[in-house]
C-alpha positions as CSV (number, residue, x, y, z in Angstrom):
1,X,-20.5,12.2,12.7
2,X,-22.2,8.7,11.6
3,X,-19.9,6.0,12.3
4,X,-16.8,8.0,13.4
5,X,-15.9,8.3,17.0
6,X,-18.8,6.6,18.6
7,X,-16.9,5.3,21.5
8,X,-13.9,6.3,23.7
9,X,-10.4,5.5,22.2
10,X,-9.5,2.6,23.7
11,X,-5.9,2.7,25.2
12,X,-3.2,0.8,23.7
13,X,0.9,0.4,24.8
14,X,3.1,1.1,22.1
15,X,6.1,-1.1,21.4
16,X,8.8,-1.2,19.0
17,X,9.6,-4.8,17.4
18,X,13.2,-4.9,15.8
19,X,13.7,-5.7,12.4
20,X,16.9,-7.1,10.2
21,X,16.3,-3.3,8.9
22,X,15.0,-1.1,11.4
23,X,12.1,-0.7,13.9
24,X,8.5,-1.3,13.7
25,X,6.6,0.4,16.1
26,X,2.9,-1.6,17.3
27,X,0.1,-1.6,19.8
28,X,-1.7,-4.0,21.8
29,X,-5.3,-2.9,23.6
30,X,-7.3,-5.9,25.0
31,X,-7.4,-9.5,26.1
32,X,-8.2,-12.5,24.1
33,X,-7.3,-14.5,21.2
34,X,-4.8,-12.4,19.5
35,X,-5.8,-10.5,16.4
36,X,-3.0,-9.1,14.1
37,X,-4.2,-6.2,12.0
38,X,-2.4,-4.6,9.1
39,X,-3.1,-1.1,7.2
40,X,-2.9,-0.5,4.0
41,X,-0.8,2.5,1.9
42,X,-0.1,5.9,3.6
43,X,-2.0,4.7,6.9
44,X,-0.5,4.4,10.6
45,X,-2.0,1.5,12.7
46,X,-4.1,3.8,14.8
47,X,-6.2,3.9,11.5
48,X,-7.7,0.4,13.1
49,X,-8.8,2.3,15.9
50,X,-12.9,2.0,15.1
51,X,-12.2,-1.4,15.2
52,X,-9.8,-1.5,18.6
53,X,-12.5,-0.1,20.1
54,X,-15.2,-2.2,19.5
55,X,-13.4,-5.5,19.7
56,X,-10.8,-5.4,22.0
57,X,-13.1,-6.4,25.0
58,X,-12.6,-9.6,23.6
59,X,-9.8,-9.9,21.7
60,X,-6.1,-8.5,22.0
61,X,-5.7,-6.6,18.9
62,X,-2.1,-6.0,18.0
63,X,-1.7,-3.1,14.9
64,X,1.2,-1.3,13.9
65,X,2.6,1.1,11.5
66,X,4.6,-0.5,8.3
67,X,8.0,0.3,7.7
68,X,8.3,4.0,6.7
69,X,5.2,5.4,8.6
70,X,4.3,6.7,11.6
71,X,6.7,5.3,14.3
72,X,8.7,2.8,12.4
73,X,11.8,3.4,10.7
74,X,12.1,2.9,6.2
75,X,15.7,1.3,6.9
76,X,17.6,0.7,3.4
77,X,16.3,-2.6,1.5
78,X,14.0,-2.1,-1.0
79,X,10.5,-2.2,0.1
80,X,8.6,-4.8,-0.8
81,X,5.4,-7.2,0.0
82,X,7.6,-10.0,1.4
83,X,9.7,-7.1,3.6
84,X,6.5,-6.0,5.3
85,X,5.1,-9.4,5.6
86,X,8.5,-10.2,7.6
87,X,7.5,-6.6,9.8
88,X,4.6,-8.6,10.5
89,X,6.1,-11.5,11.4
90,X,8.6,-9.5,14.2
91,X,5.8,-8.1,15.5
92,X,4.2,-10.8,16.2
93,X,7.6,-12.7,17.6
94,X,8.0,-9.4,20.0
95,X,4.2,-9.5,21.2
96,X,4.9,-13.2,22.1
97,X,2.1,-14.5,20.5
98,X,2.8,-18.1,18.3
99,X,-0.6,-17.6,16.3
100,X,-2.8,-14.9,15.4
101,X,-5.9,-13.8,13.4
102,X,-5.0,-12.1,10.6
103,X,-6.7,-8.8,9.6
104,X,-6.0,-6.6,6.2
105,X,-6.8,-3.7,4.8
106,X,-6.4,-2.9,1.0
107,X,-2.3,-3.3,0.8
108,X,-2.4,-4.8,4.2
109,X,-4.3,-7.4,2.9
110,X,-2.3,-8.1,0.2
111,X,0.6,-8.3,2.9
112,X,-1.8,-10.7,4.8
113,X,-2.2,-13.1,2.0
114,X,1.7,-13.5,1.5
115,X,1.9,-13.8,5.5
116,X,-0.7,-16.6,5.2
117,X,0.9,-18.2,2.6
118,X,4.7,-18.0,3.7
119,X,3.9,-19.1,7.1
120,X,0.8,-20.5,7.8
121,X,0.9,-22.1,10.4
122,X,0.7,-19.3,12.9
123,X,-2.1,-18.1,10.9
124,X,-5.8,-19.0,12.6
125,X,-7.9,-16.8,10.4
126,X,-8.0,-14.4,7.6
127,X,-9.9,-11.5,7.1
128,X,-9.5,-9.5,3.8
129,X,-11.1,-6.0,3.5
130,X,-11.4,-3.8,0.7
131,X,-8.6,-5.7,-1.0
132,X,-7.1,-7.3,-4.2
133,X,-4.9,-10.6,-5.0
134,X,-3.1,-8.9,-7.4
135,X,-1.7,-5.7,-6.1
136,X,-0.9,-4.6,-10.9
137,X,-4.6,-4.9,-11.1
138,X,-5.3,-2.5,-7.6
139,X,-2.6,-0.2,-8.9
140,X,-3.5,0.8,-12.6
141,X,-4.9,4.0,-12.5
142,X,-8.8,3.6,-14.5
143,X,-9.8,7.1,-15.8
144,X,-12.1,7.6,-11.9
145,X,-9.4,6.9,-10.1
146,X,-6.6,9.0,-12.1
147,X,-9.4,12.0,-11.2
148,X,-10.1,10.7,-8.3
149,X,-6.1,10.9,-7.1
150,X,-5.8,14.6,-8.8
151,X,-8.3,15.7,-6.5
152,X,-6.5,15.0,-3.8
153,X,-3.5,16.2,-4.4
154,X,-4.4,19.7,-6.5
155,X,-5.8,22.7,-5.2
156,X,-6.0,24.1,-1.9
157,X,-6.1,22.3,1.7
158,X,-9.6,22.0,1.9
159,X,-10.3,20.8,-2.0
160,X,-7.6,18.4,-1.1
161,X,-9.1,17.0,1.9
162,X,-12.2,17.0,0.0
163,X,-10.8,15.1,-2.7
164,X,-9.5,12.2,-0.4
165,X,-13.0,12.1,1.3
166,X,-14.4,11.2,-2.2
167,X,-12.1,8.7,-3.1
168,X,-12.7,6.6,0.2
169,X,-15.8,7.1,0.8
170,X,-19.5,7.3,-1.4
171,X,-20.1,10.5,-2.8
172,X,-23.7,10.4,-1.1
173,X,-22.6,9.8,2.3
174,X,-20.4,12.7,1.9
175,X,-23.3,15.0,1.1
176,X,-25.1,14.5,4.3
177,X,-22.3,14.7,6.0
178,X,-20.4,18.4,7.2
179,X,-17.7,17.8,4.9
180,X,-15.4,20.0,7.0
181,X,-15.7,17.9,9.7
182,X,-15.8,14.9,8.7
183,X,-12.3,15.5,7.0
184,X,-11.1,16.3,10.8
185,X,-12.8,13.3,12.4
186,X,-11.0,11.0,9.6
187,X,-7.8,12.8,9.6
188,X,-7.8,12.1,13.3
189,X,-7.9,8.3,13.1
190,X,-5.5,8.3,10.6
191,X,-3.5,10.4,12.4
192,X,-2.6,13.2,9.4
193,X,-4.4,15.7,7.6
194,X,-6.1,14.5,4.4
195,X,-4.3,17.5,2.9
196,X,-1.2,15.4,3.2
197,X,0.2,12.5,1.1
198,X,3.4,10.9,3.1
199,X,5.9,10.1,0.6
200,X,6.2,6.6,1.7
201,X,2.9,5.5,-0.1
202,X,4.4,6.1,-3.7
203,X,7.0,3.4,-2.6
204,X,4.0,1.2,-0.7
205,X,2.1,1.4,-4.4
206,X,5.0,0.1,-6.4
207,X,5.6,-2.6,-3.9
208,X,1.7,-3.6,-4.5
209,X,2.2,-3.4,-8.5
210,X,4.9,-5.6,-8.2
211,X,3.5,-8.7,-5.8
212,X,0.3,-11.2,-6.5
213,X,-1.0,-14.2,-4.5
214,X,-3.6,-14.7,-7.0
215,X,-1.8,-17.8,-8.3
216,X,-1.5,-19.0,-4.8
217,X,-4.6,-18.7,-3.1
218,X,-6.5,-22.1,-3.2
219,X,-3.1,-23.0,-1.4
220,X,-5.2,-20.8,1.8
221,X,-8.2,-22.9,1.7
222,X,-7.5,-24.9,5.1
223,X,-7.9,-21.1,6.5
224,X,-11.2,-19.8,7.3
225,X,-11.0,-16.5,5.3
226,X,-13.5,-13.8,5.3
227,X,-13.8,-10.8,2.8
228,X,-15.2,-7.9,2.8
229,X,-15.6,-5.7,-0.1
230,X,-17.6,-1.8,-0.9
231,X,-19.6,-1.4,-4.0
232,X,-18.8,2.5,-4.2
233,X,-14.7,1.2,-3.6
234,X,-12.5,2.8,-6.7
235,X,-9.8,1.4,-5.3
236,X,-10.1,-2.3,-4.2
237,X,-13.8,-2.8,-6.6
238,X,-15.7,-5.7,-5.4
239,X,-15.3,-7.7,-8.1
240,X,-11.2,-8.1,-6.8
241,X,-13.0,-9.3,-3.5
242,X,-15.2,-12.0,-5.0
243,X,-11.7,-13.1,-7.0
244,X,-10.1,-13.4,-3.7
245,X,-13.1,-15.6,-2.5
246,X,-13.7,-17.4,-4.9
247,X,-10.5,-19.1,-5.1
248,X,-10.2,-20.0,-1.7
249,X,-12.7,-22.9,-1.2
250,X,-15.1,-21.7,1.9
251,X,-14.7,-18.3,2.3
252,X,-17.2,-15.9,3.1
253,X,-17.7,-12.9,0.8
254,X,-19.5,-9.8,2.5
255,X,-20.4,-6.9,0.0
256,X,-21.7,-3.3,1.8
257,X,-23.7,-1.4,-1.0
258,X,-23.1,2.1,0.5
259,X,-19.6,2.4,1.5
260,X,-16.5,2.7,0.2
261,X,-12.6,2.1,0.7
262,X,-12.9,3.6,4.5
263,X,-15.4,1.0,5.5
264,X,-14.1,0.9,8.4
265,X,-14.7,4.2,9.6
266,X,-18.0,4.4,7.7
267,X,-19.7,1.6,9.2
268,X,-17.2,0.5,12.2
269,X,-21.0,-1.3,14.0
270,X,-21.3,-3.7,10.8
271,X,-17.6,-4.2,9.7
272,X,-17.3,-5.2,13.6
273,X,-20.1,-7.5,14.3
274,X,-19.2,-9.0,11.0
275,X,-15.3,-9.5,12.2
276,X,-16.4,-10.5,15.9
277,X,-18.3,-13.1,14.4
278,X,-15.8,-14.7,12.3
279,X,-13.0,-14.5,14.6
280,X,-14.9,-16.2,17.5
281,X,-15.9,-19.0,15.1
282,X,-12.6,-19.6,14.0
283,X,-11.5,-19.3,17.3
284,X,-13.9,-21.9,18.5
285,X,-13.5,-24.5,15.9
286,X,-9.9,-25.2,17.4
287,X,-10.8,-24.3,21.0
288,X,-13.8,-26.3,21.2
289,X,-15.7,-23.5,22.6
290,X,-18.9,-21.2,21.6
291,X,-18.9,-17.5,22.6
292,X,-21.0,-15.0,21.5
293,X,-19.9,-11.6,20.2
294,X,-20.8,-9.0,23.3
């Protein structure tokens, strides 16, 4: 399959950080600076696996599932952006690490721009994939996306995996692709079956309807901030990523013109040189140092 499972899984140890409200359970794979990467709604950390295994020869990527998913517990507030920015925040104080580059996907990017903003100064980077400022904006269902989300969760198995395929990825990729498989190899790394909604993600949605950083942003200009949008994405358009970037003075803006929401998976070679590239820099600016993605 093109992009998907092009290399080994790389292995990670899996952790639990405690919470005022629970567990959250993470991962660390690799050596190097450390890299803090957050999913977005209805994924487990191993979703970032495309990415674990292509960077964490150099870096030492730290993912985990939020609150709800996977391996960590919902607990009893309400959930929120600022709760699972604080998740973040315990799992970085149980990895040990002070500082971290700061990775986000879709709602985990949203999470990553409150992180940034509430306690920047353990924050070294940003990068901001297939994501919005404004989670009302990311959340209002346009007339694509309200058939976009029927598809996926009408008909039988297959038309439902189907369905999802289409609303995170380009409908032409999909077409070369066996669709069949493809829905396996992507339920894999995000460890369910397409088929499958967990009920967490309605919560995880009205959290995002109810937080924005837009109003904030300029405040992460000191950061170097790259972002990375799709031109076939219904969910996070690139128009929400050149918003982001455009108000934070210095950022990059990367647009791929044949992918999609699952970028990541799509094109794990160019989301990864891309990342490698701006981590290192960042990295170098305050270490003094220049090395060169491997």
């Amino acid at each position: 399959m093109v992009g998907i499972a092009d290399t080994p899984g790389t292995h990670a140890a899996v952790r639990t950080a405690a919470t005022s409200d629970g567990n959250v359970s993470y991962a660390i794979a690799g050596t190097g600076p450390a890299v803090l990467a957050i999913q977005g709604a209805g994924l487990i950390g191993h979703a970032w696996q495309p990415q674990v295994d292509g960077l964490s020869s150099q870096f030492r990527f730290i993912t985990y599932d939020n609150c709800g998913i996977g391996g960590s517990n919902r607990g009893k507030a309400p959930l929120t952006i600022e709760r699972m920015a604080l998740d973040a925040l315990a799992v970085m104080d149980a990895a040990g690490v002070d500082r971290v580059h700061l990775v986000g996907h879709s709602m985990g990017g949203l999470i990553a721009q409150h992180l940034a903003l509430t306690h920047r100064e353990r924050i070294k980077s940003l990068s901001l994939l297939c994501t919005f400022a404004d989670g009302a904006r990311a959340t209002r269902l346009s007339g694509r996306m309200l058939l976009l989300a029927l598809r996926s969760r009408i008909g039988t198995r297959p038309m439902r995996r189907n369905g999802m395929l289409h609303m995170i990825m380009p409908a032409d990729y999909i077409r070369r692709q066996d669709s069949a498989a493809l829905a396996r190899d992507v339920g894999e790394i995000f460890g369910r079956d397409l088929a499958d909604q967990p009920k967490i993600v309605y919560e995880q949605l009205r959290a995002m309807s109810r937080y924005s950083a837009l109003a904030r942003l300029s405040e992460l200009s000191n950061i170097p901030t790259l972002v990375m949008s799709a031109r076939h994405d219904p969910i996070a358009p690139p128009a929400l990523g050149r918003e982001i970037a455009s108000h934070i003075s210095g950022a990059q803006f990367v647009e791929f013109d044949d992918a999609s929401h699952a970028v990541t998976i799509q094109l794990p070679g160019q989301v990864n040189a891309l990342l490698c590239d701006h981590l290192l820099k960042a990295e170098s600016s305050s270490a003094g140092a220049s090395p060169v993605c491997a």
